[in-house]
PDB file of N, H, CA, C and O in Angstrom:
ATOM      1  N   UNK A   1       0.848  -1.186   0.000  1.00  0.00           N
ATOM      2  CA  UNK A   1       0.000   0.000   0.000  1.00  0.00           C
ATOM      3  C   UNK A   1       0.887   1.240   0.000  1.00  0.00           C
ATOM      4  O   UNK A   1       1.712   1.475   0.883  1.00  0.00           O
ATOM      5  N   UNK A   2       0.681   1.927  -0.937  1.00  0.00           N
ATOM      6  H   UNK A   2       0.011   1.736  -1.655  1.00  0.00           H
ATOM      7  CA  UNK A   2       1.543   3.248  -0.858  1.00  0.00           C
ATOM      8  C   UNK A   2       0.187   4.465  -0.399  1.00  0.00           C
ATOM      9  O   UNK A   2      -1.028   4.299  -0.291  1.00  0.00           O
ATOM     10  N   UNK A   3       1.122   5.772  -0.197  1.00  0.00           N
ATOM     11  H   UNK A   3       2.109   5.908  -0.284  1.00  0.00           H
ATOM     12  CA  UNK A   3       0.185   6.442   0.694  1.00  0.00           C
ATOM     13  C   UNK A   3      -0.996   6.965  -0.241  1.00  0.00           C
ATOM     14  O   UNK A   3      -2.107   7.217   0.225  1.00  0.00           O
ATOM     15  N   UNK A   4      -0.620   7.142  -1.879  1.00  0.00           N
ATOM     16  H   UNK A   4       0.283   6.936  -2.258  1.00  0.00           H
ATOM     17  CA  UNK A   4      -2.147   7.829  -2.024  1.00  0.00           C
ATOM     18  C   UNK A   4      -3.349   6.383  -2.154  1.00  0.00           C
ATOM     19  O   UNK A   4      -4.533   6.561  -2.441  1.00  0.00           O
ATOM     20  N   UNK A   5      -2.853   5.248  -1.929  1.00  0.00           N
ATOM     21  H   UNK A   5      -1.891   5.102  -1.696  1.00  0.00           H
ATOM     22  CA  UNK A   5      -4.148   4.123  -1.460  1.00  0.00           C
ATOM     23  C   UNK A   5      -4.883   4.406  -0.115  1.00  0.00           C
ATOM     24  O   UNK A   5      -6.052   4.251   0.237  1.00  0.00           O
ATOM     25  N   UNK A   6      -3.724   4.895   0.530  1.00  0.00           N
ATOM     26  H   UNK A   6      -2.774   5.021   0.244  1.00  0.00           H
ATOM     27  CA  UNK A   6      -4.272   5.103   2.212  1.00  0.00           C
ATOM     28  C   UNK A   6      -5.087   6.258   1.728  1.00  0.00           C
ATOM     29  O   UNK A   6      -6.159   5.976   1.194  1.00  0.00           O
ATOM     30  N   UNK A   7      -4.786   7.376   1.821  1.00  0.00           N
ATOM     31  H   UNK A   7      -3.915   7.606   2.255  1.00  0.00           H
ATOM     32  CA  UNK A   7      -5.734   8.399   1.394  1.00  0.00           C
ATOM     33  C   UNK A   7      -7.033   8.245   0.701  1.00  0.00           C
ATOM     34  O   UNK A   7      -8.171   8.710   0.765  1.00  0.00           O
ATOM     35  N   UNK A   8      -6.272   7.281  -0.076  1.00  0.00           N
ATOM     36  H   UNK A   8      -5.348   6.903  -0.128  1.00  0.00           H
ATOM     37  CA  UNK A   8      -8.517   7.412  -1.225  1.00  0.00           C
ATOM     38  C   UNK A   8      -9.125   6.622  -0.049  1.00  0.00           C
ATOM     39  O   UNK A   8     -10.234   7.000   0.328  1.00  0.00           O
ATOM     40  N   UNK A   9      -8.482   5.444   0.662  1.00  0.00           N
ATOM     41  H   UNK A   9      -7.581   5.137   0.356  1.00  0.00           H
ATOM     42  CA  UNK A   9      -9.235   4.761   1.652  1.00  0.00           C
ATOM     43  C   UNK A   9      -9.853   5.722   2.801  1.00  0.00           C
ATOM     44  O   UNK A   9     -10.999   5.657   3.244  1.00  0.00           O
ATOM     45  N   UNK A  10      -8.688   6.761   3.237  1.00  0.00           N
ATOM     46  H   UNK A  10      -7.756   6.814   2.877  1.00  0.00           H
ATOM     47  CA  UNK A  10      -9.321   7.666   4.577  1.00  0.00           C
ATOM     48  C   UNK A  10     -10.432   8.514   3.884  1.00  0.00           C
ATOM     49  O   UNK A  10     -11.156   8.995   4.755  1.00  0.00           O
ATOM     50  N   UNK A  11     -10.884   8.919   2.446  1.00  0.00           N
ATOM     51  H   UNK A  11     -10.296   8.527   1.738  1.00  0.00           H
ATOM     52  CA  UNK A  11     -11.462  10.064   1.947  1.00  0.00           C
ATOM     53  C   UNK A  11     -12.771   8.795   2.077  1.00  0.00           C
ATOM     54  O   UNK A  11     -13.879   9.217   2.410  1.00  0.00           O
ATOM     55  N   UNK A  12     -12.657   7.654   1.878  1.00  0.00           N
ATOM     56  H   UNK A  12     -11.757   7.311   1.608  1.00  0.00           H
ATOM     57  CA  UNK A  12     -13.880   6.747   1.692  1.00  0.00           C
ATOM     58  C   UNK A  12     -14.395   6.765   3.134  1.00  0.00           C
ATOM     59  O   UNK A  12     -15.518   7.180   3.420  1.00  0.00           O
ATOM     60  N   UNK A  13     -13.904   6.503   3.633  1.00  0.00           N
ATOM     61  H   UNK A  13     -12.991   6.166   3.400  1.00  0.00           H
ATOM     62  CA  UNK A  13     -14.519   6.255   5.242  1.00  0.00           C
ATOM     63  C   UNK A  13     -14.885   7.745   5.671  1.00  0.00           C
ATOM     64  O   UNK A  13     -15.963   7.879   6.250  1.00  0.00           O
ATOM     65  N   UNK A  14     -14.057   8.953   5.438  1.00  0.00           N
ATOM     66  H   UNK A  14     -13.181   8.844   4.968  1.00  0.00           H
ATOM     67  CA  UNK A  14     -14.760  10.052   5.722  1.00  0.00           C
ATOM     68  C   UNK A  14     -16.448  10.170   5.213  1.00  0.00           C
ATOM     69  O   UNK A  14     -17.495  10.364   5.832  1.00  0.00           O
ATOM     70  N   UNK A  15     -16.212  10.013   4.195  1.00  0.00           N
ATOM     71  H   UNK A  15     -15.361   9.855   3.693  1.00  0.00           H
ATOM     72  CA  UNK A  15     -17.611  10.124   3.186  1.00  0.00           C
ATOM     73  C   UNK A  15     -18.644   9.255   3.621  1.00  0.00           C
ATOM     74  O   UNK A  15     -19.814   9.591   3.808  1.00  0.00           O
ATOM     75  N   UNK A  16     -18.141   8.074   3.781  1.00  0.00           N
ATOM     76  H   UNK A  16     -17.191   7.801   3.629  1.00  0.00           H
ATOM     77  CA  UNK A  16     -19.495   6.979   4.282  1.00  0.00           C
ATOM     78  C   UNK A  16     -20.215   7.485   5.620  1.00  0.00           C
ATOM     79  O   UNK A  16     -21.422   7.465   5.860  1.00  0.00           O
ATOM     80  N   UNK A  17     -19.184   7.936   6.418  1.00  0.00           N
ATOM     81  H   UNK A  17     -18.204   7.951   6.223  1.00  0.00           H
ATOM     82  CA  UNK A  17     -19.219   8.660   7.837  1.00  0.00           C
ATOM     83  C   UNK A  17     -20.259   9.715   8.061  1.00  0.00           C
ATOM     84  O   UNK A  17     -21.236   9.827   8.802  1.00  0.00           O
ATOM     85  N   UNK A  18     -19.484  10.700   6.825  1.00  0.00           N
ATOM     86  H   UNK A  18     -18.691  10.609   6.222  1.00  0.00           H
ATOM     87  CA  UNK A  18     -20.418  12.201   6.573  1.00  0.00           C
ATOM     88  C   UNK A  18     -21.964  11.374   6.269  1.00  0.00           C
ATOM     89  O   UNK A  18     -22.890  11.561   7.058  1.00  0.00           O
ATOM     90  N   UNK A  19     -22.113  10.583   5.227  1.00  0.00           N
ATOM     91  H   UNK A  19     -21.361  10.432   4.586  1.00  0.00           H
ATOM     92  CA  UNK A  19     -23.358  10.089   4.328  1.00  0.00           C
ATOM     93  C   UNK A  19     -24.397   9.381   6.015  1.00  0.00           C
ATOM     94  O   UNK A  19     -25.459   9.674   6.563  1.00  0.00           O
ATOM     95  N   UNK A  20     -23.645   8.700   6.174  1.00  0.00           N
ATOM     96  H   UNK A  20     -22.782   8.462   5.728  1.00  0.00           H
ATOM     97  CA  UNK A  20     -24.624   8.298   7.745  1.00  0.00           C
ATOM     98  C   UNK A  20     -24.780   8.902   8.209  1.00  0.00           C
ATOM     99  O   UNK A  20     -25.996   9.096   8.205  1.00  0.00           O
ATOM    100  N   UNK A  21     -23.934  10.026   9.224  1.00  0.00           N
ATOM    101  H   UNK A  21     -22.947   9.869   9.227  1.00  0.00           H
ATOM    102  CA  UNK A  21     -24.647  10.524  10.019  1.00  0.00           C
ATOM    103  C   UNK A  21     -25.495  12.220   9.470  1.00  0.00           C
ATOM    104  O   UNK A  21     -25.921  13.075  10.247  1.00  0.00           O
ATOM    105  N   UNK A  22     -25.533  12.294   7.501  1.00  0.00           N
ATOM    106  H   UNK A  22     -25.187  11.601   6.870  1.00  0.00           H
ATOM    107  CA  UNK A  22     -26.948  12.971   7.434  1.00  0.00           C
ATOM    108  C   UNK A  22     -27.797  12.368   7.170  1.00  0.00           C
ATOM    109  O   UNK A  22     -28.687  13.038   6.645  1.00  0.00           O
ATOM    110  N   UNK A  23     -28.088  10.968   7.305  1.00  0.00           N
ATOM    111  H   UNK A  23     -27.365  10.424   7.732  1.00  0.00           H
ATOM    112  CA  UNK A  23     -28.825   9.959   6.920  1.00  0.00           C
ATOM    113  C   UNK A  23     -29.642  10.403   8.547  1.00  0.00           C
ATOM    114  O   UNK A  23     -30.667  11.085   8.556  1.00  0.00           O
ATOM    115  N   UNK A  24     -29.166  10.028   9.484  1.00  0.00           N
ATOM    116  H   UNK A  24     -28.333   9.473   9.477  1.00  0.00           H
ATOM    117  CA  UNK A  24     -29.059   9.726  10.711  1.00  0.00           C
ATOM    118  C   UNK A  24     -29.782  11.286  11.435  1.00  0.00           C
ATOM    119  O   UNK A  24     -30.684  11.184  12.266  1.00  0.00           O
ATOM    120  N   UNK A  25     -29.348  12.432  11.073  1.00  0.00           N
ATOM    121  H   UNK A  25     -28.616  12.516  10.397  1.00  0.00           H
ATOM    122  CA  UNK A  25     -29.746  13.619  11.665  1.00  0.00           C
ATOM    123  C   UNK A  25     -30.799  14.258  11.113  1.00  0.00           C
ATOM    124  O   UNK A  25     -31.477  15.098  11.705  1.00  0.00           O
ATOM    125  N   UNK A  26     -31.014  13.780   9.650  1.00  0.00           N
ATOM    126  H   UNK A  26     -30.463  13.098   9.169  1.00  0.00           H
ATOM    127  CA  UNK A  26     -32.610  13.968   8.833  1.00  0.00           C
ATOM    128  C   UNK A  26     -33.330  13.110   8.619  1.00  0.00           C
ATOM    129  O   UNK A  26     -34.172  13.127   7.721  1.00  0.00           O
ATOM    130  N   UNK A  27     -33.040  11.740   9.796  1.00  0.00           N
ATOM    131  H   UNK A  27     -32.356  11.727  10.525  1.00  0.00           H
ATOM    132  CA  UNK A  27     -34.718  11.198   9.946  1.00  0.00           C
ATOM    133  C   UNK A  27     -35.844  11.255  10.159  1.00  0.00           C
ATOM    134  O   UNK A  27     -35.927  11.612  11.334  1.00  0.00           O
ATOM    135  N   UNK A  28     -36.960  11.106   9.699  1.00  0.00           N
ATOM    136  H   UNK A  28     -36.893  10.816   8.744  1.00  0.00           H
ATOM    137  CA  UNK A  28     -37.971  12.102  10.207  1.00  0.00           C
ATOM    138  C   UNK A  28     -38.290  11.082  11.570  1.00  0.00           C
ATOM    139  O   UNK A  28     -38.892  11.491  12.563  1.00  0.00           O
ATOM    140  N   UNK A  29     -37.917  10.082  11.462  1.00  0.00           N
ATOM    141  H   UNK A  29     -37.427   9.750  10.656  1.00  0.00           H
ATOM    142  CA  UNK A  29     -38.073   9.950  13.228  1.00  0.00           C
ATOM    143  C   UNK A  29     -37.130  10.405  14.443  1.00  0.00           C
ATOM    144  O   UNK A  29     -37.128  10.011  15.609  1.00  0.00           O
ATOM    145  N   UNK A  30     -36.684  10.939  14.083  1.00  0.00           N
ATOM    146  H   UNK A  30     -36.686  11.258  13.135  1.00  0.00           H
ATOM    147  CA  UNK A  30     -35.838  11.372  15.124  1.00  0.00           C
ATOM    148  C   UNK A  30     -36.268  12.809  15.488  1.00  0.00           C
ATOM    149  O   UNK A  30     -35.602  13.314  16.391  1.00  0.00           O
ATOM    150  N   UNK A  31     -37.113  13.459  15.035  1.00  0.00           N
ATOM    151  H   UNK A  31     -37.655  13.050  14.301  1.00  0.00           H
ATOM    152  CA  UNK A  31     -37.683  14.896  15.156  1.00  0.00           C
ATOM    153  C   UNK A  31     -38.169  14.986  16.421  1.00  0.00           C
ATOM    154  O   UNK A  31     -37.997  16.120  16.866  1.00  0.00           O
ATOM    155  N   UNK A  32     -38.621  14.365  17.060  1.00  0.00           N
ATOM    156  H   UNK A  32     -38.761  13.443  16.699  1.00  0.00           H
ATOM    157  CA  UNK A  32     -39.026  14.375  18.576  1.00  0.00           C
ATOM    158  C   UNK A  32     -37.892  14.353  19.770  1.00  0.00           C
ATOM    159  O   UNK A  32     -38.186  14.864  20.850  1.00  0.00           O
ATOM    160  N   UNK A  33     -36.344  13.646  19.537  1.00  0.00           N
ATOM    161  H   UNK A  33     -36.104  13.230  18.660  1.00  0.00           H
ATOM    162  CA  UNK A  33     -35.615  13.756  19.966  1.00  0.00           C
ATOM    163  C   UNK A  33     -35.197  15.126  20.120  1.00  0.00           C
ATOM    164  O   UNK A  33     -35.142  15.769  21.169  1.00  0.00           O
ATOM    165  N   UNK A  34     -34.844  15.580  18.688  1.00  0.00           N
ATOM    166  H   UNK A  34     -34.889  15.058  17.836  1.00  0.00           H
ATOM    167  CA  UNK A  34     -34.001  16.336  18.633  1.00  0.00           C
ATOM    168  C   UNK A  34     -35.046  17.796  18.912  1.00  0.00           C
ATOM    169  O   UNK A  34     -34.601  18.871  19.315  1.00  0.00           O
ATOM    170  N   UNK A  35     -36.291  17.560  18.638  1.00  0.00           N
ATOM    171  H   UNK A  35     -36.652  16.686  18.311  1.00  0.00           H
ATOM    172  CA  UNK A  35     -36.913  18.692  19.282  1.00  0.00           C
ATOM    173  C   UNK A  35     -36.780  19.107  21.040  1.00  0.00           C
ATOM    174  O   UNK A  35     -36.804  20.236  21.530  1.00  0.00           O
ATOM    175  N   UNK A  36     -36.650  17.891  21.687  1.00  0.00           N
ATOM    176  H   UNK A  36     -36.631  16.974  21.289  1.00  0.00           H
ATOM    177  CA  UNK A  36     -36.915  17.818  22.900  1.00  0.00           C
ATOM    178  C   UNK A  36     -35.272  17.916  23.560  1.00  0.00           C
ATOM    179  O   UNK A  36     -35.043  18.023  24.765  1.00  0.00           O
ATOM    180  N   UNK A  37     -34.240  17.856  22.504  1.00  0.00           N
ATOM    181  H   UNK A  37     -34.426  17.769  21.525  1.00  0.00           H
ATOM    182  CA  UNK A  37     -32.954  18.178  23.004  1.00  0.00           C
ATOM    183  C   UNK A  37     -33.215  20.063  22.689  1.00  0.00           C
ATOM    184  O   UNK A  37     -33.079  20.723  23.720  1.00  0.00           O
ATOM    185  N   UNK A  38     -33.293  20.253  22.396  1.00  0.00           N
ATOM    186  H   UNK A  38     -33.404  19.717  21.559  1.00  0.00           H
ATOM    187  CA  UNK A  38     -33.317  21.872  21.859  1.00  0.00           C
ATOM    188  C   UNK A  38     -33.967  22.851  23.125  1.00  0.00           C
ATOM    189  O   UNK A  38     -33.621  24.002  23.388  1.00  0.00           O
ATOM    190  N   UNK A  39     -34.719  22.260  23.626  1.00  0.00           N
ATOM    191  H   UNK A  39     -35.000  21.324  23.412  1.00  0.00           H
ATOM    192  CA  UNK A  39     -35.447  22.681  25.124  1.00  0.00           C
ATOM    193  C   UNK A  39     -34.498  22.453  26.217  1.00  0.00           C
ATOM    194  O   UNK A  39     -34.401  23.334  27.071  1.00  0.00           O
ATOM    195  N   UNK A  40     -34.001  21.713  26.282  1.00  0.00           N
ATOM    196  H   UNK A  40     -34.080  20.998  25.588  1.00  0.00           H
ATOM    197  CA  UNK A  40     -32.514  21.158  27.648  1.00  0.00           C
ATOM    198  C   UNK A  40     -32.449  22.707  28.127  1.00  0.00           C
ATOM    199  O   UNK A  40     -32.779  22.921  29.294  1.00  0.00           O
ATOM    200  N   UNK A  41     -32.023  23.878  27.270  1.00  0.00           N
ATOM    201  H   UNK A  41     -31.755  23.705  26.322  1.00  0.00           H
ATOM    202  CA  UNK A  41     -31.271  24.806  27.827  1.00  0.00           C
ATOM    203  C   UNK A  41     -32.491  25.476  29.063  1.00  0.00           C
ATOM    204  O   UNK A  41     -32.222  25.797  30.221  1.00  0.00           O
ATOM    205  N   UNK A  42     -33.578  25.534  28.520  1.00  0.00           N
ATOM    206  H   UNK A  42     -33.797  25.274  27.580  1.00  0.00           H
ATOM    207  CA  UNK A  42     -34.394  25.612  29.189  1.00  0.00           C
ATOM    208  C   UNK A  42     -35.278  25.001  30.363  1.00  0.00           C
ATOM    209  O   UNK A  42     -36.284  25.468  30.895  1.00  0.00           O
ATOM    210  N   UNK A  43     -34.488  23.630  30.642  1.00  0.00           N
ATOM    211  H   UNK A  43     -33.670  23.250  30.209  1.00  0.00           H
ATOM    212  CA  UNK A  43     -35.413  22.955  31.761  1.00  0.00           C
ATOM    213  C   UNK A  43     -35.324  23.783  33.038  1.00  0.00           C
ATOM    214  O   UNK A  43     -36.325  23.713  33.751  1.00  0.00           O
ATOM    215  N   UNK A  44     -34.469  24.442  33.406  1.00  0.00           N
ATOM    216  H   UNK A  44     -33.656  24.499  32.827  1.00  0.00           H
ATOM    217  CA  UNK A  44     -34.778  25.015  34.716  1.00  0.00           C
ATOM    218  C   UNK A  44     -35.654  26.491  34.492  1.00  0.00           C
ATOM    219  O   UNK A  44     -36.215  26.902  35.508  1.00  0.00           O
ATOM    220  N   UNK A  45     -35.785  27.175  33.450  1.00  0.00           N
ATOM    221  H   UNK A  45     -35.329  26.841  32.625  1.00  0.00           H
ATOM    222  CA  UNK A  45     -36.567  28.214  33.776  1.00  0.00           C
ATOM    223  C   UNK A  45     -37.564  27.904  33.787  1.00  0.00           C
ATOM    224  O   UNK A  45     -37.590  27.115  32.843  1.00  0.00           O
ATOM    225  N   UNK A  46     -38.628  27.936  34.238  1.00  0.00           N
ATOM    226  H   UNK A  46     -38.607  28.577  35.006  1.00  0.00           H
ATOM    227  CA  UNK A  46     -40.752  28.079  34.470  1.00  0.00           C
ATOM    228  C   UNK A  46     -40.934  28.640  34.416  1.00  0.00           C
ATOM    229  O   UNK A  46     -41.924  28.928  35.088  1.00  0.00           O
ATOM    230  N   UNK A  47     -40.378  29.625  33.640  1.00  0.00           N
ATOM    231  H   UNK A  47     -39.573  29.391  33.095  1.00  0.00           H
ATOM    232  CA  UNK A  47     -41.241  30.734  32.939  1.00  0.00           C
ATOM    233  C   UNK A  47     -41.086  30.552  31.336  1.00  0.00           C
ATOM    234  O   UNK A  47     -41.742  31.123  30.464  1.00  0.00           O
ATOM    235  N   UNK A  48     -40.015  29.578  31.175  1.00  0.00           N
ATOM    236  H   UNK A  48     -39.482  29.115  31.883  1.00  0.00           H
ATOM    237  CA  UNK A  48     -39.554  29.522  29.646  1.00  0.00           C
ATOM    238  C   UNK A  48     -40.220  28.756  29.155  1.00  0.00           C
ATOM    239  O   UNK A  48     -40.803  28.801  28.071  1.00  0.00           O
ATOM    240  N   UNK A  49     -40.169  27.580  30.324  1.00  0.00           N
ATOM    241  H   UNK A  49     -39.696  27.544  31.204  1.00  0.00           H
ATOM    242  CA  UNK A  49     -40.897  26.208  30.150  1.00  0.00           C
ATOM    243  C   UNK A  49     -42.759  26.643  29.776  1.00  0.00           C
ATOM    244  O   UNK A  49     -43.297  26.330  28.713  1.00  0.00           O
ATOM    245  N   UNK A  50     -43.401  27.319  30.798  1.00  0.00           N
ATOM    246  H   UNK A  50     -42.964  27.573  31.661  1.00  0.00           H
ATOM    247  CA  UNK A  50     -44.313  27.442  30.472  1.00  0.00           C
ATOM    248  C   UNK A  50     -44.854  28.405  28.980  1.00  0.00           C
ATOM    249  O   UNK A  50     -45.829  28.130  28.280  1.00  0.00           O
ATOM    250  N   UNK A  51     -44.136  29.271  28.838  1.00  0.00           N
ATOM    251  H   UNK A  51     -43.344  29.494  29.407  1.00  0.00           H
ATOM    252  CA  UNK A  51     -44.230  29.743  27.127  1.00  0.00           C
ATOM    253  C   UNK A  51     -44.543  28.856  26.390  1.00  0.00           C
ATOM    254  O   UNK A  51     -45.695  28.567  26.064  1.00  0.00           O
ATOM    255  N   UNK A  52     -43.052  28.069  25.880  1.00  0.00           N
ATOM    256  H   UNK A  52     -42.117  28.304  26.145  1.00  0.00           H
ATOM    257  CA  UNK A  52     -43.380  27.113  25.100  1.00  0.00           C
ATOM    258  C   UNK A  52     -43.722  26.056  24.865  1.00  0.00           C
ATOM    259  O   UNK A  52     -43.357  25.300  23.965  1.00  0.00           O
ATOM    260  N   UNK A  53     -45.149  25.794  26.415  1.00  0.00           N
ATOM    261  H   UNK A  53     -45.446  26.409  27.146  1.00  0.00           H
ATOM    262  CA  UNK A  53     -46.259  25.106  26.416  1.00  0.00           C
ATOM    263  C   UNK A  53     -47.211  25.711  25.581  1.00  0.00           C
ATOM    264  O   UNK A  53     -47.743  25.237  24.577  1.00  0.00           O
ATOM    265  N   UNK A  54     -47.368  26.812  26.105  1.00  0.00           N
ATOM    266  H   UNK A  54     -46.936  27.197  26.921  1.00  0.00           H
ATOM    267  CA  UNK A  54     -48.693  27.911  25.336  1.00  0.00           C
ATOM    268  C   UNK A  54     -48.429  27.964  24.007  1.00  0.00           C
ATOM    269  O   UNK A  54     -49.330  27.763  23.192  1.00  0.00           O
ATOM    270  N   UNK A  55     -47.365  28.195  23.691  1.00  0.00           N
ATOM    271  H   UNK A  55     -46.633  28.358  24.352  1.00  0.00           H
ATOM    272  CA  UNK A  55     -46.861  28.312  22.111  1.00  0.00           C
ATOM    273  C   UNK A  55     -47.609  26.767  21.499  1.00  0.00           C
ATOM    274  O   UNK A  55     -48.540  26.785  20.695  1.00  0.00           O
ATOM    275  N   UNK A  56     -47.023  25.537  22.029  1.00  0.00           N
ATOM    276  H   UNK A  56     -46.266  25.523  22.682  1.00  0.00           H
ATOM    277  CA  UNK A  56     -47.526  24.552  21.700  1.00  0.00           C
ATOM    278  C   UNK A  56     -48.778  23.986  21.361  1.00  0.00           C
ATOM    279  O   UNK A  56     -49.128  23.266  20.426  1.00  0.00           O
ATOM    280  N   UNK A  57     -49.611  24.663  22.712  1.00  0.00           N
ATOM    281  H   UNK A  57     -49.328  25.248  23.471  1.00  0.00           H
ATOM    282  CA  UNK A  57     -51.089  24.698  22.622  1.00  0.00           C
ATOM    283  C   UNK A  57     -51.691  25.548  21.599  1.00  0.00           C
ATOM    284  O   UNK A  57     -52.655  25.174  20.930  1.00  0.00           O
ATOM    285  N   UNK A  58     -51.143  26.667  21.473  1.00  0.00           N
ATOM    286  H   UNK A  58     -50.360  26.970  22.017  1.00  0.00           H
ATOM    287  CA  UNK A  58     -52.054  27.430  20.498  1.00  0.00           C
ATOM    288  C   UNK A  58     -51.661  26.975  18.733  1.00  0.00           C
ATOM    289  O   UNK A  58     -52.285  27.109  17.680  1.00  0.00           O
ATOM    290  N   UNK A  59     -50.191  26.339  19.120  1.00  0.00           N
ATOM    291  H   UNK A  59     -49.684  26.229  19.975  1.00  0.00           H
ATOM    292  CA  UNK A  59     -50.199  25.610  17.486  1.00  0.00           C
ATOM    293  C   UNK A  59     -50.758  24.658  17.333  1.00  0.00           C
ATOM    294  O   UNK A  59     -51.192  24.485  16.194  1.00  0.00           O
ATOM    295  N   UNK A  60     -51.038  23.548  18.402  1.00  0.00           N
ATOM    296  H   UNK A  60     -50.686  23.688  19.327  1.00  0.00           H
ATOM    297  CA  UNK A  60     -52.087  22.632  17.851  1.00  0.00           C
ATOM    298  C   UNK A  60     -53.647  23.242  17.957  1.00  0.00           C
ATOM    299  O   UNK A  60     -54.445  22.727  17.173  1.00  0.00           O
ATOM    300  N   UNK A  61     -54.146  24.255  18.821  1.00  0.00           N
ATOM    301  H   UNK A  61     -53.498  24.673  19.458  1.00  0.00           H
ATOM    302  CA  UNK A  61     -55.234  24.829  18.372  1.00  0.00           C
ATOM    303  C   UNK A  61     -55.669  25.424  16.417  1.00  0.00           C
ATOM    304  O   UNK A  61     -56.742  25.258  15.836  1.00  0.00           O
ATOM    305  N   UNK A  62     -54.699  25.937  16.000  1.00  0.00           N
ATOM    306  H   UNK A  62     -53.828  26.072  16.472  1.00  0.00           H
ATOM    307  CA  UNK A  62     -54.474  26.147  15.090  1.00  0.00           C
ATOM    308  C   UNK A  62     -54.375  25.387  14.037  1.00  0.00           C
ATOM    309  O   UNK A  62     -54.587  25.786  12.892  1.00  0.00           O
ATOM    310  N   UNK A  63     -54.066  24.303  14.327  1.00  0.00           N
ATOM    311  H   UNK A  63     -53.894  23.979  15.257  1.00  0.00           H
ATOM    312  CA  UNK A  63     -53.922  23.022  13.277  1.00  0.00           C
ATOM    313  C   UNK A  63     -55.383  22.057  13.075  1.00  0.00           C
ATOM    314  O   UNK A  63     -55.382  21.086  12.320  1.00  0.00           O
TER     315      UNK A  63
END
């Protein structure tokens, strides 16, 4: 193996890597996760928390 074999090999495994994990981060099942990670910053405020209950409620009122 000389080094530009190693290389096309490291550019392959980069790529398969990249290709999974946007496979992986635009599932549409995973939208509930990653919605409910996005709130974390907010678990201790109750005042934040409760907003974007109301927000919630009035978008499924709306729907």
């Amino acid at each position: 193996m000389d080094i530009g074999m190693i290389r096309g090999l490291g550019t392959v495994v980069v790529m398969v890597a990249f290709v999974g994990l946007a496979l992986w981060v635009f599932n549409p099942r995973r939208k509930k996760d990653f919605d409910e990670a996005t709130q974390l910053p907010f678990a201790d405020d109750p005042e934040a928390t409760r907003h974007v209950e109301q927000a919630k409620a009035s978008g499924s009122k709306q729907q």
